[in-house]
Every structure is written in structure tokens, then in C-alpha cells.
C-alpha positions as CSV (number, residue, x, y, z in Angstrom):
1,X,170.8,172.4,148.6
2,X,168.6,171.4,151.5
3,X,167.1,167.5,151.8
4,X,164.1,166.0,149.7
5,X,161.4,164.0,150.5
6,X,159.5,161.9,148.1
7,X,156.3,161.2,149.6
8,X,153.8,159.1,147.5
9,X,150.6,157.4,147.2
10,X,150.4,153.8,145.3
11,X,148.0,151.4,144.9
12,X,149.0,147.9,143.8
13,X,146.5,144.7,143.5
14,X,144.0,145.3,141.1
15,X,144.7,148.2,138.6
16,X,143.7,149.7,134.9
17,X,146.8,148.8,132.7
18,X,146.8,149.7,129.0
19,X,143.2,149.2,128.5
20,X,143.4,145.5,130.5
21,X,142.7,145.4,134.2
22,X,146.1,143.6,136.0
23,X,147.0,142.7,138.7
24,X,149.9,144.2,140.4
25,X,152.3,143.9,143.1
26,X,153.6,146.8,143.4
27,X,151.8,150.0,142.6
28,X,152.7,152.3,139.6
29,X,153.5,155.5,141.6
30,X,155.5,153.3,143.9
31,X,157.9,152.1,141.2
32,X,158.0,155.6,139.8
33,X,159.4,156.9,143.5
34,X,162.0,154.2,143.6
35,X,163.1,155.2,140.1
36,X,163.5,159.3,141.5
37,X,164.9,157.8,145.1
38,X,168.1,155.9,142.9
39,X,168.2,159.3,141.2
40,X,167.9,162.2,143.8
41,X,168.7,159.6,146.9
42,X,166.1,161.8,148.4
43,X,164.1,159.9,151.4
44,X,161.0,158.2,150.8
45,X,157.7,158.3,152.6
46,X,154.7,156.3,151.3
47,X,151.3,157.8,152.5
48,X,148.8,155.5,153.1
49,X,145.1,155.5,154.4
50,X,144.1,153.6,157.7
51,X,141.3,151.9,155.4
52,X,142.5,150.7,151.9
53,X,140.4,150.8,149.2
54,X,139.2,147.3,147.8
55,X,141.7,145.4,146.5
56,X,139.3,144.9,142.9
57,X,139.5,147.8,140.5
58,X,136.0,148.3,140.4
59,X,134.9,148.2,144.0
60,X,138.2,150.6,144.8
61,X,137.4,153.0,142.0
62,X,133.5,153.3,143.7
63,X,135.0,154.0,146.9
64,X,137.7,156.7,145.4
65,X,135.4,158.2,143.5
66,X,132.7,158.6,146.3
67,X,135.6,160.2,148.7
68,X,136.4,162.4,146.0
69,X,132.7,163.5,145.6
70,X,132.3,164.3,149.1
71,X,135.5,166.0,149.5
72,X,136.8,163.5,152.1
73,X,139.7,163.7,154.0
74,X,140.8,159.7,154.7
75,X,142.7,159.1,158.1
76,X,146.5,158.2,157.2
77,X,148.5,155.4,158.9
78,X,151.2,157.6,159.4
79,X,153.3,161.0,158.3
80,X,156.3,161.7,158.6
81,X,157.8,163.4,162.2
82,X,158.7,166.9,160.4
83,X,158.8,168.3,157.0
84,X,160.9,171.0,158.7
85,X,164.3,169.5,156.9
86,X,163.1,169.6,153.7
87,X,163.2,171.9,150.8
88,X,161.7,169.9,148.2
89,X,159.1,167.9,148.3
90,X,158.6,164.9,145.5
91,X,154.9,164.7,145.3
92,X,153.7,161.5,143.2
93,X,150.3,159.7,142.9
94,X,148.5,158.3,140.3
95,X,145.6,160.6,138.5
96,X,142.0,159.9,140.3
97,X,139.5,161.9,138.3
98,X,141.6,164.3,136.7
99,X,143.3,165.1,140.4
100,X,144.9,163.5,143.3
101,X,143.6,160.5,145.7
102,X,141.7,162.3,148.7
103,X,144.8,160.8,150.8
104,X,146.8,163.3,149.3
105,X,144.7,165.6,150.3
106,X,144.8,164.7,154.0
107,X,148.8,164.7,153.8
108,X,148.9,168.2,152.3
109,X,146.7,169.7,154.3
110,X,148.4,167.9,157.6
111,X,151.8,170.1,157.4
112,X,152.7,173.6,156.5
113,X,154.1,173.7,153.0
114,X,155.5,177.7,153.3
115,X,158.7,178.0,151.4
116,X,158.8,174.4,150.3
117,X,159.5,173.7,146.8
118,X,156.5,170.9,145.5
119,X,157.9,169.0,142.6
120,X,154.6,166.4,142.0
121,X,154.5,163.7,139.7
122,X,151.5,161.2,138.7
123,X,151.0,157.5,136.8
124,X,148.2,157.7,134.7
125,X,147.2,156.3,131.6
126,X,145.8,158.9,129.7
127,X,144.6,162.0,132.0
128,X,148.0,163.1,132.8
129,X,148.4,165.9,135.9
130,X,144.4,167.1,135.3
131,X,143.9,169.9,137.3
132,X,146.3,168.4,140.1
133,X,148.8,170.9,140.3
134,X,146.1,173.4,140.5
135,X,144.4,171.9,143.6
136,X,148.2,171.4,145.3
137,X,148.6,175.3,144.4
138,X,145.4,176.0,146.3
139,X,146.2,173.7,149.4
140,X,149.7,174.7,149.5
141,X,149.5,178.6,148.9
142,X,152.8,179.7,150.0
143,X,154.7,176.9,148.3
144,X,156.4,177.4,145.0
145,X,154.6,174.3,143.0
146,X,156.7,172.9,139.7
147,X,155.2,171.7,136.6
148,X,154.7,168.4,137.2
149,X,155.7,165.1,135.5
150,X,153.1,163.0,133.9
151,X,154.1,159.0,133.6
152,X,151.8,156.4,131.7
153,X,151.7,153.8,134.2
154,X,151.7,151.3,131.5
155,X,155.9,152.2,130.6
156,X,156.2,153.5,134.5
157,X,159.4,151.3,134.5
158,X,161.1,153.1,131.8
159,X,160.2,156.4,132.8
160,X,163.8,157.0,134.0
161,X,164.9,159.3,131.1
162,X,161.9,161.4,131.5
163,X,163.0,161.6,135.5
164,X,166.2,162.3,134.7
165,X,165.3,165.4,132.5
166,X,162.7,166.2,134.6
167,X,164.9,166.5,137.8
């Protein structure tokens, strides 16, 4: 068994929560890769865009959703040196419009996925995966893609059974 990588994307501040909008300090997604990390000890890598989205709900879910209608491609703070090490790649972010923030996006389309095993995993509250493992399948075509996991946000921090069997 080769390494993993968990890369993720996570919003905190502002965020939709069991019908309520609350404020968070840490992000969903980003609790959900800490739960896999204790379980796979897999390394972690948190993607995130040189310009953040607003920090209210609604003036970040304008700005996702206009990315997402013009098919953007956000610049990223960072990636990772290599995926080279890695056989399987922990994909997790929370559900934007039935698929993945753009960011995601950027980072798949920023290394060569060929032979890589894509495990992905979103926080949603209500959507679950969409049509995101479709849209990973057509960015990453030489990748074997998993069925992915689907957490509601709202009980994100006792998803660890669902991990476990998922894993």
C-alpha cells in the first residue's frame, strides 16, 4: 500500500447549518479530513483560493455561484510539491450546486491523476455528491474514481462510523 493524500477544500465563517445560517470556525469539510487523517494517518493538504470568498453566506454563495457559471478556474495559494507518492487521493469538499467548489477544479486539473485511486468525500446538507463524482471522472480520465461519501455537515462531527466503513 502506497501513501494517501487528503486534500480538501473548507469554508468556515459564515455557513448554512441545519436550516440556520452559523457561524463557524472551522469549516465542515475541514473537520471531516481531520476525522479520515486520525483514521488513515494519511497527509493532509488544504486547497485554498488566493481570493476567499466573503466571509457572509450570502455574498460568498453569489460569488461561488457566479465562478461556477462561468466555468472559472480560481488561482490556489498553494499545491502540493508532487502527487507522484501517492496512490490514493482523499478528495473532500462541501457540495456547491450539486458539484464541487471551482477551486477543486483548479487543483484537479493542476496534476496528472493517471493511475491514482480518487476516493472523494463532501459536507452537504441535503444534495449529497450531485453529479461530483461525474465531473471528477471527466477531469481525471485515467483515474479509478470511488463512490464517494456524502456527510451532512450538520452531524459532520460524528461522521466517524460512516468513515470508518467507508474506508
Amino acid at each position: 500500500m502506497g501513501k494517501k493524500l487528503i486534500a480538501f477544500y473548507s469554508r468556515a465563517d459564515e455557513n448554512y447549518v441545519s436550516g440556520m445560517l452559523r457561524n463557524l470556525t472551522v469549516g465542515n469539510t475541514e473537520v471531516a479530513a481531520g476525522i479520515l487523517q486520525e483514521l488513515t494517518d494519511a497527509d493532509l493538504f488544504k486547497i485554498e483560493q488566493m481570493q476567499p470568498y466573503a466571509k457572509g453566506y450570502n455574498q460568498c454563495i453569489a460569488q461561488a455561484q457566479e465562478d461556477q457559471k462561468r466555468d472559472a478556474r480560481p488561482e490556489l495559494k498553494a499545491y502540493p510539491e508532487s502527487i507522484d507518492a501517492y496512490d490514493t487521493i482523499y478528495l473532500g469538499f462541501p457540495n456547491y450546486w450539486s458539484t464541487m467548489p471551482m477551486a477543486v477544479f483548479t487543483f484537479l486539473e493542476h496534476f496528472d491523476f493517471s493511475g491514482k485511486i480518487i476516493k472523494p468525500f463532501c459536507t452537504h446538507e441535503g444534495s449529497g455528491m450531485g453529479r461530483s463524482e461525474k465531473d471528477i471522472k471527466r477531469l481525471c480520465p485515467n483515474a479509478k474514481v470511488e463512490k464517494g461519501l456524502a456527510i451532512y455537515g450538520s452531524s459532520v462531527s460524528r461522521s466517524r462510523k460512516d468513515f470508518e466503513k467507508w474506508i
